[in-house]
LOMAR-604190 format. One line per field, with one value per atom (N, C-alpha, C): residue number from 0; residue in three letters; chain; atom name; x, y, z. Coordinates in Angstrom, 1 decimal. Layout:
LOMAR-604190
seq: c(NUM,...)
type: c(ALA,...)
mol: c(A,...)
atom: c(CA,...)
u: c(X,...)
v: c(Y,...)
w: c(Z,...)
END
This chain:
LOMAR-604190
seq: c(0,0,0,1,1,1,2,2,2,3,3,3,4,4,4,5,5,5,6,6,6,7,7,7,8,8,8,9,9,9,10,10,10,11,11,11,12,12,12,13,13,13,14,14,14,15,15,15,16,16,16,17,17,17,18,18,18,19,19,19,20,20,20,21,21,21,22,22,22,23,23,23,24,24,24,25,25,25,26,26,26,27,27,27,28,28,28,29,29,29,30,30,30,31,31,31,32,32,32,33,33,33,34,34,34,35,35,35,36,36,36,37,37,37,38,38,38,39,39,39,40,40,40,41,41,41,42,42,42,43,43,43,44,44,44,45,45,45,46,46,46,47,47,47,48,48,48,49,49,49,50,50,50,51,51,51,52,52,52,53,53,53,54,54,54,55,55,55,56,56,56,57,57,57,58,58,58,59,59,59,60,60,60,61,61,61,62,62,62,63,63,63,64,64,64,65,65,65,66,66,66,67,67,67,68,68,68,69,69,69,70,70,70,71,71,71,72,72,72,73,73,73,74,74,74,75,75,75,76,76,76,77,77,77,78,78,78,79,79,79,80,80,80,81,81,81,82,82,82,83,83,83,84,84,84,85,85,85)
type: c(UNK,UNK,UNK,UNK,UNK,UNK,UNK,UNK,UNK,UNK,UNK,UNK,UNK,UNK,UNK,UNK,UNK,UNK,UNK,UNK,UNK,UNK,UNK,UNK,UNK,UNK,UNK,UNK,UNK,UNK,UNK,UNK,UNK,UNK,UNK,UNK,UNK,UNK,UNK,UNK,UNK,UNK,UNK,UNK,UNK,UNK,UNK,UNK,UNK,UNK,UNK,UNK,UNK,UNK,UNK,UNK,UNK,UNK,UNK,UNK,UNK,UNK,UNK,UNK,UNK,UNK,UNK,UNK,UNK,UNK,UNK,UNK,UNK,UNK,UNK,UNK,UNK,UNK,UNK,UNK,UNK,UNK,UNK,UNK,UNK,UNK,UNK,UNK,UNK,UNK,UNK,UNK,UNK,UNK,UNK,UNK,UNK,UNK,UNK,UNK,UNK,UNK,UNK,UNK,UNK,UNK,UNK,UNK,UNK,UNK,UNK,UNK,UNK,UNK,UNK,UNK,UNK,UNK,UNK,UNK,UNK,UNK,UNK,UNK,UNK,UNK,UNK,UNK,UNK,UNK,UNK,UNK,UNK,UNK,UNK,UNK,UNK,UNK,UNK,UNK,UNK,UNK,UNK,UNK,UNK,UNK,UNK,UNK,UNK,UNK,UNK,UNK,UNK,UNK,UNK,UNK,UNK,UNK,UNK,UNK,UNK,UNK,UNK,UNK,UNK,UNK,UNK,UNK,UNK,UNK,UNK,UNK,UNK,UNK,UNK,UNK,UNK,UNK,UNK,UNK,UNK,UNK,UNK,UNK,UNK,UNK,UNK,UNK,UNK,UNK,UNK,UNK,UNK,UNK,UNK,UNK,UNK,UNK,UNK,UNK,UNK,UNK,UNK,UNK,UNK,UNK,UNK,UNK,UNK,UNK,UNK,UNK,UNK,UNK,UNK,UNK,UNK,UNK,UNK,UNK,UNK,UNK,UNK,UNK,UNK,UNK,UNK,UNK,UNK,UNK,UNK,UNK,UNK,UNK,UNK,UNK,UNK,UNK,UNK,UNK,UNK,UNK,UNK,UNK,UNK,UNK,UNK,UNK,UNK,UNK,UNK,UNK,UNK,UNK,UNK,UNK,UNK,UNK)
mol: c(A,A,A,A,A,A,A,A,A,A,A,A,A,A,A,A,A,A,A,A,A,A,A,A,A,A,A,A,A,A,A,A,A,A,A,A,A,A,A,A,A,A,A,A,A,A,A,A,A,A,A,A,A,A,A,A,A,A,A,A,A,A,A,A,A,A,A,A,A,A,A,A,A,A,A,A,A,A,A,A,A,A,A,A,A,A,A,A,A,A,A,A,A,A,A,A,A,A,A,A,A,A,A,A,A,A,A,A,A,A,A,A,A,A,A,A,A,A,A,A,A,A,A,A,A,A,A,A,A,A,A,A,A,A,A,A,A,A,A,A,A,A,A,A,A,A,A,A,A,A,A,A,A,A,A,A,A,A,A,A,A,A,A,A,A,A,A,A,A,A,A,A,A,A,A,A,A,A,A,A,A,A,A,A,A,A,A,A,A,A,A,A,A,A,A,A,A,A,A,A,A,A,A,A,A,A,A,A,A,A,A,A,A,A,A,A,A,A,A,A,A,A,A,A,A,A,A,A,A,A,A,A,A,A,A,A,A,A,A,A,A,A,A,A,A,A,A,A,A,A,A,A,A,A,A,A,A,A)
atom: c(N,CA,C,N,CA,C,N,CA,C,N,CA,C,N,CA,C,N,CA,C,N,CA,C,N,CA,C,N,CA,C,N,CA,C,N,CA,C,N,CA,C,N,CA,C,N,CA,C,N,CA,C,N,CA,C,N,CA,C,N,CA,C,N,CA,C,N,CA,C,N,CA,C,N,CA,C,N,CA,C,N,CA,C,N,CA,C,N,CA,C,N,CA,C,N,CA,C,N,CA,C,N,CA,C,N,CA,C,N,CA,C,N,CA,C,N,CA,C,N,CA,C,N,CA,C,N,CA,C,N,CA,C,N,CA,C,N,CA,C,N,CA,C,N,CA,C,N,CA,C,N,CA,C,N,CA,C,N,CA,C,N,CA,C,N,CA,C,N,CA,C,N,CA,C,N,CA,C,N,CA,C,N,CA,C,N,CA,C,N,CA,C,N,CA,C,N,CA,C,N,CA,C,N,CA,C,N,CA,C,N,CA,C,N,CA,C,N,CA,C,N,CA,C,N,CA,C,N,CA,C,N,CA,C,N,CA,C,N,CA,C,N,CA,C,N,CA,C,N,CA,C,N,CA,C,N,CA,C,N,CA,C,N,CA,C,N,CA,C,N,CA,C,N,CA,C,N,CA,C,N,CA,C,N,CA,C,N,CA,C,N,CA,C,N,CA,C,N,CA,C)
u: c(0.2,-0.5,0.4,-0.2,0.2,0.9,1.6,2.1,1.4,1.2,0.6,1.6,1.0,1.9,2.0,3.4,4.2,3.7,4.1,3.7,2.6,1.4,-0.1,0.2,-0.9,-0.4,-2.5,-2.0,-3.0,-3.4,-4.7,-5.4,-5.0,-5.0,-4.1,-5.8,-4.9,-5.8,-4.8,-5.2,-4.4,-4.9,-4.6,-4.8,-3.3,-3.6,-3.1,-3.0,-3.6,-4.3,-3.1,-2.3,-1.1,-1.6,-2.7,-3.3,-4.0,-4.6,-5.4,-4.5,-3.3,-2.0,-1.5,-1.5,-0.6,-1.9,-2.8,-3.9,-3.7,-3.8,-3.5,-2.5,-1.2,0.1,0.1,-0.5,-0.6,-1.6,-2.6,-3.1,-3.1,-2.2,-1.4,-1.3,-1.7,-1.5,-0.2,0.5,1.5,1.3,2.1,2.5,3.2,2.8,3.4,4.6,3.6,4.9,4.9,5.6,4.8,4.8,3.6,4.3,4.5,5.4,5.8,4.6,4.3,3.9,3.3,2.8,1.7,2.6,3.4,4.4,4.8,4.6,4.6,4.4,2.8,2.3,2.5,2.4,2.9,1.6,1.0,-0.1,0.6,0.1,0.2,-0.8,0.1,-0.3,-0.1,-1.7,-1.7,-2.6,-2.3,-3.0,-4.4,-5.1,-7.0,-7.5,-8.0,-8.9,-9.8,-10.5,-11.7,-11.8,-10.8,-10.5,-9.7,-8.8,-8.8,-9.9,-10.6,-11.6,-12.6,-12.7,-13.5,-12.8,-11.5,-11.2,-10.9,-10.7,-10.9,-12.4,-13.3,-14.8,-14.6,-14.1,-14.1,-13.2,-12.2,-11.7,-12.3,-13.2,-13.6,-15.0,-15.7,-16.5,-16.2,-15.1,-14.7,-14.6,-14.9,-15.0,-14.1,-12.6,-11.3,-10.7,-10.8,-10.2,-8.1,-7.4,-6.2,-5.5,-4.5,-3.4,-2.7,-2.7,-2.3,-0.8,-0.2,1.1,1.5,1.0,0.9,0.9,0.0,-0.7,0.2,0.9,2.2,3.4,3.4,4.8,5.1,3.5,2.9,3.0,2.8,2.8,4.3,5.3,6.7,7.4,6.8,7.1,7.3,5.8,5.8,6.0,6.1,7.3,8.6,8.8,10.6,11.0,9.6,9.7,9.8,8.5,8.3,9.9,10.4,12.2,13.0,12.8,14.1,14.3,13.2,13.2,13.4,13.0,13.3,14.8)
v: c(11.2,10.4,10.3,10.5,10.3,9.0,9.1,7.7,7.9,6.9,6.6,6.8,7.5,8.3,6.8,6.6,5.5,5.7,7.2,6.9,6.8,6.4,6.5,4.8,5.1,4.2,3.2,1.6,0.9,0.2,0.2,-0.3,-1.3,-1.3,-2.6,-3.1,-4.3,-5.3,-5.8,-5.5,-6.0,-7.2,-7.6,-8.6,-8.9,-9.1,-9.5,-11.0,-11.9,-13.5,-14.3,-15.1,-15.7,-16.5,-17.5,-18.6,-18.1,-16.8,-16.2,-15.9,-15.1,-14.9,-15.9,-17.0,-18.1,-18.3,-18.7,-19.2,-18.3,-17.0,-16.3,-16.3,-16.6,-16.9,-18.0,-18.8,-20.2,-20.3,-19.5,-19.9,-18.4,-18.0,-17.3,-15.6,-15.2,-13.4,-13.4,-11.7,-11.7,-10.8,-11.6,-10.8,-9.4,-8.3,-7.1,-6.5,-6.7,-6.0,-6.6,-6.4,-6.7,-5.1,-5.0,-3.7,-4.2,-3.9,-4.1,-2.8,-1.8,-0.8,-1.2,-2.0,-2.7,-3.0,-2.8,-3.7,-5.1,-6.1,-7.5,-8.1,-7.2,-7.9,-7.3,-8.5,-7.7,-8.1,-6.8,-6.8,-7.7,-8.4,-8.7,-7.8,-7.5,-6.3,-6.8,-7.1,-7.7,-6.6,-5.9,-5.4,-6.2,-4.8,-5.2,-5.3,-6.5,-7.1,-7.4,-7.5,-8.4,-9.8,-10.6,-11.9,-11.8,-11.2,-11.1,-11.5,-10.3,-9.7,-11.4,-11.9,-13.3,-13.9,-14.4,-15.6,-15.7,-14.0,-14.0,-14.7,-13.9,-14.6,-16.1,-16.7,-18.1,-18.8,-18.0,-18.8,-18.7,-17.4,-17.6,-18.5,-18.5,-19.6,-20.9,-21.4,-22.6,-23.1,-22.1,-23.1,-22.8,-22.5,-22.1,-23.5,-23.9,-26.0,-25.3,-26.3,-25.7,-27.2,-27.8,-29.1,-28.5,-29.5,-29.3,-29.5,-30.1,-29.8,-28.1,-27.6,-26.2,-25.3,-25.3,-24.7,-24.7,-26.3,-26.1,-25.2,-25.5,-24.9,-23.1,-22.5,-21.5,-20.6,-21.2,-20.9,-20.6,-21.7,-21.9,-20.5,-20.3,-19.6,-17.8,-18.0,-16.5,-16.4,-17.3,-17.1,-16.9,-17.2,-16.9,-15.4,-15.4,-14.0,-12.9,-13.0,-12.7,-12.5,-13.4,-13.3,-13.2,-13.0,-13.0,-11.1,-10.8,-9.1,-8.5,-8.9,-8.4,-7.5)
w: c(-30.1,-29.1,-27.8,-26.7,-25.5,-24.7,-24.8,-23.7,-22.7,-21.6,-20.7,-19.5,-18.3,-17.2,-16.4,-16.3,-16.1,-14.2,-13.7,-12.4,-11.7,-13.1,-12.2,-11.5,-10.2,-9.5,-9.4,-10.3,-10.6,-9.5,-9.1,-8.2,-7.3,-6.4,-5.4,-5.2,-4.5,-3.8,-2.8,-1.2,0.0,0.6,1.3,2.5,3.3,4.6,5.6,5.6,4.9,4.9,4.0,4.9,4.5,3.1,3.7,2.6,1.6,1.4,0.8,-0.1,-0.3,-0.6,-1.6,-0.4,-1.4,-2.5,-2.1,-3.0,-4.3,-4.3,-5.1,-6.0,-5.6,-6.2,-7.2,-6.4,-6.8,-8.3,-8.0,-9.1,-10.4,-10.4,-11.3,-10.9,-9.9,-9.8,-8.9,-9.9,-8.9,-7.4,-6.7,-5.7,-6.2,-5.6,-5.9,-5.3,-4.1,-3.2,-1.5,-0.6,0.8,1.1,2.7,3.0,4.7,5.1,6.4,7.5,7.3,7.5,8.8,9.2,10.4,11.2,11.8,12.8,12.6,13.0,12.9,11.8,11.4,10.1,9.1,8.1,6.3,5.4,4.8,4.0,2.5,2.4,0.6,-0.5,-1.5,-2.5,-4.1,-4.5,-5.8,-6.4,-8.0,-8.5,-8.9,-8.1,-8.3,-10.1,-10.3,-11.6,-11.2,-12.1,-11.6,-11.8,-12.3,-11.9,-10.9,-10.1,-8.9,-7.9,-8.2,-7.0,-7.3,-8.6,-8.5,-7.9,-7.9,-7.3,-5.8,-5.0,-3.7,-3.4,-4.1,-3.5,-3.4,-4.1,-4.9,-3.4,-3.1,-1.7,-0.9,-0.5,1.0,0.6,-0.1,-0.3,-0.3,-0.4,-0.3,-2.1,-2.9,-3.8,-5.3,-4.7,-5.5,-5.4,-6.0,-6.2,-6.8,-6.0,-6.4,-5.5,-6.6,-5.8,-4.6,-3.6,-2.5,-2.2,-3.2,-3.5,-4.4,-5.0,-5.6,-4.5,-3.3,-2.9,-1.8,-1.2,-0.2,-0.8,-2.1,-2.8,-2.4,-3.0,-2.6,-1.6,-0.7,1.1,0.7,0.6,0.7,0.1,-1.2,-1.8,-1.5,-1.0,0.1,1.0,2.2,3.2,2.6,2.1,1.6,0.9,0.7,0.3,1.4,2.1,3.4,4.5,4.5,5.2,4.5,3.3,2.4,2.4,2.9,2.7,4.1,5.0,6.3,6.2)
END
């Protein structure tokens, strides 16, 4: 049996959207990677699921419920990521 090719590369999911980001962190996907690639701005890079791809719908709808202390921690969390890499 075949092992599975370690360098196939699994479906991203990007955004540019700080809160969208955190929201995501917060309520359990990892952050992957950042890419600086854009000048100024840094895409955030979570592998694409389909509970991903639900719970983006779920924010821009307004209707991803998540504590506002979580969700500050969140932000916190990926900013520091964000300059800790520069």
């Amino acid at each position: 049996m075949k092992s599975p090719d370690m360098n196939q590369q699994l479906p991203q999911y990007r955004s540019y959207d700080l809160g969208l980001a955190s929201a995501l962190v917060h309520v359990g996907f990892s952050l992957l990677e950042l890419d600086r690639g854009n000048g100024k701005k840094v895409e955030f890079i979570f592998t694409k699921t389909p509970e991903l791809e639900e719970a983006v719908k779920r924010f821009w709808s307004g209707e991803l419920s998540v504590d506002a202390q979580g969700y500050f921690e969140a932000i916190r969390s990926v900013k520091n990521r964000i300059y800790s890499s520069e």
